[in-house]
C-alpha positions, -999 to 999 in steps of 0.1 A, spaced: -55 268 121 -71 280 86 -89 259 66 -83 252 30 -102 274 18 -86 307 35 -56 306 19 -52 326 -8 -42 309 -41 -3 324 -36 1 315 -4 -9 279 -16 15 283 -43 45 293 -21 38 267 2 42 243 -23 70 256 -37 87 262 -1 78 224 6 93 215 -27 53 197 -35 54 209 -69 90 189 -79 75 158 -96 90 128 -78 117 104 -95 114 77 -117 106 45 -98 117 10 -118 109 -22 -110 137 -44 -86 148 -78 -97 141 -101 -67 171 -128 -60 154 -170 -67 156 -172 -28 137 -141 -20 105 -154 -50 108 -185 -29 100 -171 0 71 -144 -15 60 -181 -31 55 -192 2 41 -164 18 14 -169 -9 7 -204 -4 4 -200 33 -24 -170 27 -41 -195 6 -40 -226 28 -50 -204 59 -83 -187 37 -89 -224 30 -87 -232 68 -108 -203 76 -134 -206 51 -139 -247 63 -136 -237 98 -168 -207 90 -185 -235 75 -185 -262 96 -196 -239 124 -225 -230 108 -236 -264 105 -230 -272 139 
């Protein structure tokens, strides 16, 4: 297998081209989430915090142990 470097700027090109690379990729737009579906992101968020919190005491406490 060649390196970068040992190809030749066309065959870089065509390779590109053949690979469809050089196409610049569609639009992506933001999706409206349904209420239940933020609920649930909601409380995927407060669990992260609450289990950093129960992490952090539990680091804590151990050290002063």
């Amino acid at each position: 297998m060649k390196d970068l470097d040992q190809y030749s700027a066309d065959e870089l090109e065509a390779l590109l081209a053949e690979e469809g690379w050089d196409t610049p990729l569609r639009p992506v737009h933001r999706h409206q989430l349904k209420s239940w579906q933020q609920w649930v992101f909601w409380g995927l968020r407060i669990y992260v915090v609450v289990m950093c919190v129960v992490v952090l005491w539990a680091f804590t406490s151990g050290m002063h142990a």
